[in-house]
DOSEDREN-248706 format. One record per residue (C-alpha): residue in one letter; residue number from 1; x negated, y negated, z negated. Coordinates in Angstrom, 3 decimals, padded with zeros to 6 digits, always signed. Layout:
BEGIN
{"A" NUM {X Y Z}};
...
END
This chain:
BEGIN
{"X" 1 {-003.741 +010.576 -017.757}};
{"X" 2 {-001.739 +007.750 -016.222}};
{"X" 3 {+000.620 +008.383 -013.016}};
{"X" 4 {+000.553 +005.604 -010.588}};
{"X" 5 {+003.883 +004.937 -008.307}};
{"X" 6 {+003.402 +003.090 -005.092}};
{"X" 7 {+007.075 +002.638 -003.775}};
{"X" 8 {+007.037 +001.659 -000.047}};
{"X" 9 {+009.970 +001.207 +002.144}};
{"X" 10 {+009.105 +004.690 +004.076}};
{"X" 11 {+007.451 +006.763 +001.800}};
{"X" 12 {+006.483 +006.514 -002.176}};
{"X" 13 {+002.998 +007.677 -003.098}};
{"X" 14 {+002.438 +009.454 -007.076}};
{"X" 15 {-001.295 +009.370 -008.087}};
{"X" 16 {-002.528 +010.926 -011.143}};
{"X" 17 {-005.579 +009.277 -013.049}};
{"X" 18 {-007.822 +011.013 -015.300}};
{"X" 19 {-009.579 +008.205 -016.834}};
{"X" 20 {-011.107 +006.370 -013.395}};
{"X" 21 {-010.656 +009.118 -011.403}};
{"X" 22 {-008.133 +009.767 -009.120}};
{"X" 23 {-006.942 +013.722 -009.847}};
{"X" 24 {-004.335 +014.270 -006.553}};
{"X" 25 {-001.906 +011.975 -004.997}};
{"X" 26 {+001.314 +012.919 -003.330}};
{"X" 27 {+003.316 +011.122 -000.756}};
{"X" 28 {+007.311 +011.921 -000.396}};
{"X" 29 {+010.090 +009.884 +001.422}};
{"X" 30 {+011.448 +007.014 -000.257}};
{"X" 31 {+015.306 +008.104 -000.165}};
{"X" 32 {+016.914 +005.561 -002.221}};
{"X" 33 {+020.190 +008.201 -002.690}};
{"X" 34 {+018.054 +010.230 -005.309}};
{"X" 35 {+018.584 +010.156 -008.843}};
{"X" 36 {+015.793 +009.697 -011.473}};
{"X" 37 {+016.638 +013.627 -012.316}};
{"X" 38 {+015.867 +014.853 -008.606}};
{"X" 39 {+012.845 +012.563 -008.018}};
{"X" 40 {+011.736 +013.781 -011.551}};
{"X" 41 {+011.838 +017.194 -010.997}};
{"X" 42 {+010.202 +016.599 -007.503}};
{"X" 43 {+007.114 +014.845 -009.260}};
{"X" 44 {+007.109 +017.534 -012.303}};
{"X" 45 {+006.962 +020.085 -009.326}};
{"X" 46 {+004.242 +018.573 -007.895}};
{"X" 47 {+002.372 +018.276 -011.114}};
{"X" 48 {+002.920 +021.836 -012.144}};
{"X" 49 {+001.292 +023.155 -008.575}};
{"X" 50 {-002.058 +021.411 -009.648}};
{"X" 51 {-002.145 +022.547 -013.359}};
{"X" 52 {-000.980 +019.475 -015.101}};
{"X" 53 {+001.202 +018.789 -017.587}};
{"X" 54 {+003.592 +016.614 -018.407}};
{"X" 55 {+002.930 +015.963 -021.840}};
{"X" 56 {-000.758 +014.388 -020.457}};
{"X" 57 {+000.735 +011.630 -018.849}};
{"X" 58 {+000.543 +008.676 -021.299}};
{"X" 59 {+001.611 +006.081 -019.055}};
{"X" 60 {+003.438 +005.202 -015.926}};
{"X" 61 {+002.574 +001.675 -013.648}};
{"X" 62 {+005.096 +001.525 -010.714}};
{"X" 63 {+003.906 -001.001 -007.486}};
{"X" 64 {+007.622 -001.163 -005.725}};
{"X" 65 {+009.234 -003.439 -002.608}};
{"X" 66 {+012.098 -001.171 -002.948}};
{"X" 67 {+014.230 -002.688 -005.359}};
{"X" 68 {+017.164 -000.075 -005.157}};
{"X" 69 {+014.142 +002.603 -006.474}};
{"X" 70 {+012.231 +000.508 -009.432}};
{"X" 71 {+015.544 +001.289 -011.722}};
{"X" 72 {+015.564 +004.784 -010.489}};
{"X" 73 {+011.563 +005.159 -011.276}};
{"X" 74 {+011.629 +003.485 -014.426}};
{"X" 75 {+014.855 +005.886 -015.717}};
{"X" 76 {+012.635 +008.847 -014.332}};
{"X" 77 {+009.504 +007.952 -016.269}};
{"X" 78 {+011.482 +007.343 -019.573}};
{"X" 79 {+013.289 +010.803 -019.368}};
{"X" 80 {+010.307 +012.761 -018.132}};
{"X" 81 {+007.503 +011.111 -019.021}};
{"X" 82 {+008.980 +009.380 -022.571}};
{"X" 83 {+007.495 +005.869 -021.698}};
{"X" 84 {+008.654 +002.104 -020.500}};
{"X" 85 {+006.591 +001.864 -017.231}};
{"X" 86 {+004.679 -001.021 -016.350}};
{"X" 87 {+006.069 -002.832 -013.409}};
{"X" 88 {+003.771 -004.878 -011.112}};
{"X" 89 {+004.123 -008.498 -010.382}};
{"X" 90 {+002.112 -011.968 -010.460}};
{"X" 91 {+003.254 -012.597 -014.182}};
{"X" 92 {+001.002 -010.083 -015.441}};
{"X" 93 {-002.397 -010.262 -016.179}};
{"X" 94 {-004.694 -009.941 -012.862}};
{"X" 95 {-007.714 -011.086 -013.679}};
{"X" 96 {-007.214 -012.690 -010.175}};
{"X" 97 {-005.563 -016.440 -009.235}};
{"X" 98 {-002.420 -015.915 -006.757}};
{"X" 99 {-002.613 -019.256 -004.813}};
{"X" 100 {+001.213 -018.507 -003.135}};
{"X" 101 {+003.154 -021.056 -002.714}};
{"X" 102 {+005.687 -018.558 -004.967}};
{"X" 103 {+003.407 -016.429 -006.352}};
{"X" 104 {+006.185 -014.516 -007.570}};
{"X" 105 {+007.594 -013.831 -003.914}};
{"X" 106 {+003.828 -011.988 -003.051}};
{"X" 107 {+005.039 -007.913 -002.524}};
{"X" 108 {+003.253 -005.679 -005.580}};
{"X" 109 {+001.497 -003.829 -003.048}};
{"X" 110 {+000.017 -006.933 -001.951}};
{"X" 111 {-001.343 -007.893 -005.303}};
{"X" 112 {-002.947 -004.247 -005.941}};
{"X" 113 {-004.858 -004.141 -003.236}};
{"X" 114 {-006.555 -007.504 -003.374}};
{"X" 115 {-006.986 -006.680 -007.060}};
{"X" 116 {-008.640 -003.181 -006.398}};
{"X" 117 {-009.921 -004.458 -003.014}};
{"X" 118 {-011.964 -007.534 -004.429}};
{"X" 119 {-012.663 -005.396 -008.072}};
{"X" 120 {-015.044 -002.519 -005.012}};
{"X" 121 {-016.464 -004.859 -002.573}};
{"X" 122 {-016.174 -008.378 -003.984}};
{"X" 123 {-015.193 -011.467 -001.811}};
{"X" 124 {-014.605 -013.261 +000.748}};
{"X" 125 {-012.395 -009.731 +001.792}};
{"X" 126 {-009.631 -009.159 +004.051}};
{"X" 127 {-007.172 -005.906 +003.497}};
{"X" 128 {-005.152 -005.092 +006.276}};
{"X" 129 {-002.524 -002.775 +004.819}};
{"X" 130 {-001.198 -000.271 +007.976}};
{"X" 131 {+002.397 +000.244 +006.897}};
{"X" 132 {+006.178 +000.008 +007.429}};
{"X" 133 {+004.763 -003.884 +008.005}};
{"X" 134 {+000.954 -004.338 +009.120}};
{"X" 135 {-000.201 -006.696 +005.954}};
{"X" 136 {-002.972 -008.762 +006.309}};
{"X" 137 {-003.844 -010.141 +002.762}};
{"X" 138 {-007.559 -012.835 +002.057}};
{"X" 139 {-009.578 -012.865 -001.308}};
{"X" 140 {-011.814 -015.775 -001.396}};
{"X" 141 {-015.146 -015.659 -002.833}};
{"X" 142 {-014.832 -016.114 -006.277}};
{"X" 143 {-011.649 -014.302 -006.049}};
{"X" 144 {-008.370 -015.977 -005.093}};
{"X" 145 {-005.883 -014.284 -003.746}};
{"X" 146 {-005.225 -016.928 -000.765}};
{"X" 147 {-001.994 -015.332 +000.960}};
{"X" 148 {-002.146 -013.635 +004.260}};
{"X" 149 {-000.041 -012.709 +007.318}};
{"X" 150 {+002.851 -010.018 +008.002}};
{"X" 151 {+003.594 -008.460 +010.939}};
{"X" 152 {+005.458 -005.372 +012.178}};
{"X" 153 {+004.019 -001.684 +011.468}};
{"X" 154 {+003.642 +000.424 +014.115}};
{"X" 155 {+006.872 +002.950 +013.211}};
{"X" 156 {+008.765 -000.363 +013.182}};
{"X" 157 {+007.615 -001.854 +016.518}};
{"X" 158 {+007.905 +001.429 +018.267}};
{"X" 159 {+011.596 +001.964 +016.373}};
{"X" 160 {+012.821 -001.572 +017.706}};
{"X" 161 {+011.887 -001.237 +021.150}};
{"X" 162 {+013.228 +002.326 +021.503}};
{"X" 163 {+016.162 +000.919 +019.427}};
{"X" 164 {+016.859 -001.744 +022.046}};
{"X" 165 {+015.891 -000.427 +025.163}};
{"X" 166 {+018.523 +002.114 +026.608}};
{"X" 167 {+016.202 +004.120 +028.757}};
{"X" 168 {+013.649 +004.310 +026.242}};
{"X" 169 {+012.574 +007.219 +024.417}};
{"X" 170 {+011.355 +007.978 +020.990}};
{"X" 171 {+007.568 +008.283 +020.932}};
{"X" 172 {+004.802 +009.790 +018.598}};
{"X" 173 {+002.445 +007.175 +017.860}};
{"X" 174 {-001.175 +008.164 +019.233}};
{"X" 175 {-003.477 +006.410 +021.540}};
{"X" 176 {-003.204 +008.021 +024.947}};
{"X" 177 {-006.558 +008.680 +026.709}};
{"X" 178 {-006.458 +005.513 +029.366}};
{"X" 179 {-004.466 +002.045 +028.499}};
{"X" 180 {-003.041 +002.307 +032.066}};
{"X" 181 {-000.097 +004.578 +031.129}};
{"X" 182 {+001.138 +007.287 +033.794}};
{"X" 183 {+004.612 +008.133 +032.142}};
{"X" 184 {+006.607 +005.961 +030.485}};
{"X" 185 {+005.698 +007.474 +026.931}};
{"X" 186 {+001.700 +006.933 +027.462}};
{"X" 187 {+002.779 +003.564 +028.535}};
{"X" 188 {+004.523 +003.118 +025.512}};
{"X" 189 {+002.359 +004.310 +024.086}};
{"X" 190 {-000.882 +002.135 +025.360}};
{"X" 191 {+001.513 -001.142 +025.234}};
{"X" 192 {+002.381 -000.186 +021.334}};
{"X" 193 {-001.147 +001.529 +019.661}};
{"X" 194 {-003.465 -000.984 +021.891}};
{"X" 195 {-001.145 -003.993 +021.594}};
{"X" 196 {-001.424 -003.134 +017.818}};
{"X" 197 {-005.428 -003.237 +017.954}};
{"X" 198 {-005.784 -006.404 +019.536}};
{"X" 199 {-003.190 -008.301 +017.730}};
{"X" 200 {-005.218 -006.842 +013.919}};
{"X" 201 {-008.193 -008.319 +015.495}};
{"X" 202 {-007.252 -011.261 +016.849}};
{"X" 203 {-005.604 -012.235 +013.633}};
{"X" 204 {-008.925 -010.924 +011.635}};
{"X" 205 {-010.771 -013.570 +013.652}};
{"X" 206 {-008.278 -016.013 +013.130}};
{"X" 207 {-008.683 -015.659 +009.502}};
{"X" 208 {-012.738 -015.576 +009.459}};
{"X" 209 {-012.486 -018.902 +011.585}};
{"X" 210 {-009.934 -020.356 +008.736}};
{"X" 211 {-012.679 -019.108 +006.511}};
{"X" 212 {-015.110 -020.967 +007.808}};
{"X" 213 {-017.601 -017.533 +006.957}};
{"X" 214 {-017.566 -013.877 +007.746}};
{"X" 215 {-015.562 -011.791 +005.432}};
{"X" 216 {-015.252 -007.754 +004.742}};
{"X" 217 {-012.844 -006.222 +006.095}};
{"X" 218 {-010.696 -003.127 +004.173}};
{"X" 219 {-008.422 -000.817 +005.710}};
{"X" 220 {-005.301 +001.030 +003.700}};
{"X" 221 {-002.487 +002.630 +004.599}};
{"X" 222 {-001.009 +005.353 +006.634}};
{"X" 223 {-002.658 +004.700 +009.893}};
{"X" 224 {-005.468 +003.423 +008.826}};
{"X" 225 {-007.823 +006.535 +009.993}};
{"X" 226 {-006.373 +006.158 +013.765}};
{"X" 227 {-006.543 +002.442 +013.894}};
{"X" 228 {-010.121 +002.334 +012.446}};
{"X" 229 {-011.392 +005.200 +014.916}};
{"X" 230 {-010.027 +002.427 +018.122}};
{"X" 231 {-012.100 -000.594 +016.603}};
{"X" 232 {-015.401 -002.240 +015.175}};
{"X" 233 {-014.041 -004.779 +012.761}};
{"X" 234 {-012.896 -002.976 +010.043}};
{"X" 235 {-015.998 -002.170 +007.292}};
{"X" 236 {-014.215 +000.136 +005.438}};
{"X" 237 {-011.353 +002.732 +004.711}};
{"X" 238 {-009.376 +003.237 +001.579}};
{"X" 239 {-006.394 +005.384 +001.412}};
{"X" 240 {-005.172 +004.908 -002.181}};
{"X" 241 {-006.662 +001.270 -002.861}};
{"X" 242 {-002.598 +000.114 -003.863}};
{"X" 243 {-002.843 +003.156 -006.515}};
{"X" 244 {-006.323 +001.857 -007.724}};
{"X" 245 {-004.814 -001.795 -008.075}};
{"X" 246 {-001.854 -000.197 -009.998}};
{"X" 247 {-004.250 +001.774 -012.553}};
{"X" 248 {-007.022 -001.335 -012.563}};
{"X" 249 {-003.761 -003.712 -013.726}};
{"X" 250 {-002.454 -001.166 -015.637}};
{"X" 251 {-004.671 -000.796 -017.928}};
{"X" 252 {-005.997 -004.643 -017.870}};
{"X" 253 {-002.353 -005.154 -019.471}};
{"X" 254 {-001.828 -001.996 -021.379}};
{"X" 255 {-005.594 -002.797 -023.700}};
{"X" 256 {-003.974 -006.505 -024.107}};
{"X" 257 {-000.487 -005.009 -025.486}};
{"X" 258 {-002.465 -002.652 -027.696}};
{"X" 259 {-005.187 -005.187 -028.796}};
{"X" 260 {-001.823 -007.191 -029.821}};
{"X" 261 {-000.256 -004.165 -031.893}};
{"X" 262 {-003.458 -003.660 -033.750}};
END
């Protein structure tokens, strides 16, 4: 079994592999005051509740933007899982070009899902990645990773202008039932889920046009159900596509270092 780590600035995701398939995934806050002892005992409680045991994880591959966690991560996976992790970035093997300017600068997240995006549904591909940041990341054709755009999440957008507004309140992100807002949290509301639609596909069409041709277009992370259900140009949903690009280079890599030993 391998355990996939996908470290994000709100919340870290575990997934455990058996082979190609995904066994269970967990999602817990990424609290970078934890110790590799407490988030190891977290994950080896989470393990334990589905039957599996420690001893059949034989490798660990870690996708992190969270730089204060990677050293935590990799201490926990030594001391609980008894393995050097495999961390992530452009210098490994991707079986994909990373046309970035600074290829090195592209987030780990970003790489693993154009690598699992392009690896399902081939190319030309856009993955819009609903996180702490909305990601918007292009695969060409024959499948270069071409760079992208960033813009703000919905829990940061909606955290900044409660943050500084006075008479603002704190809202819970849902799309109210009419985009002409009655209160001032449905027209927060409207202004914030809406405003978030629009932008993703005004940007998506942006991108086609740069294109020059019609592309797929993927949807992963946390609200990617709720966006999806408000629009017609995403193709396709995929919760745990940055834990499939973290097993698919995983294990690209790990076959090269053992081909090497042999």
């Amino acid at each position: 079994m391998l355990l996939c780590i996908d470290v994000g600035n709100t919340h870290t995701q575990f997934g455990v592999y058996e082979k190609e398939k995904l066994r269970n995934d967990y999602r817990v806050a990424s609290e970078v005051v934890r110790t590799e002892d407490e988030i190891g005992i977290v994950v080896l409680s989470l393990l334990e509740h589905d039957g599996i045991k420690a001893r059949k994880i034989e490798g660990v591959g870690i996708s992190s933007v969270v730089p204060s966690l990677t050293g935590i991560l990799e201490r926990m996976s030594q001391k609980y899982f008894g393995c050097d992790p495999m961390l992530v970035t452009s210098d490994l093997d991707l079986g994909m070009v990373v046309a970035y300017d600074e290829p090195r600068a592209v987030g780990s997240d970003r790489i693993c899902t154009a690598v699992a995006g392009y690896r399902k549904y081939g190319g030309p591909l856009i993955i819009l990645d609903f996180g702490t940041a909305t990601t918007f990341d292009v695969i060409s054709a024959d499948g270069v990773y071409l760079g992208g755009a960033i813009a703000p999440g919905l829990e940061t957008a909606a955290a900044d202008l409660q943050r500084r507004a006075a008479k603002l309140p704190k809202i819970e992100l849902r799309f109210p039932d009419e985009v002409i807002g009655k209160t001032t949290v449905r027209s927060m509301q409207s202004g914030i889920m809406f405003g978030a639609v629009d932008a993703m596909e005004g940007i998506v069409r942006r991108i086609k046009a740069s294109l020059g041709a019609d592309a797929k277009v993927v949807a992963t992370g946390g609200y990617a159900k709720i966006i999806s259900a408000q629009t017609q140009i995403i193709d396709y949903i995929e919760p745990a596509l940055v834990l499939e690009g973290i097993r698919l280079v995983y294990e690209k890599n790990h076959r090269k270092v053992t081909s090497r030993r042999r």
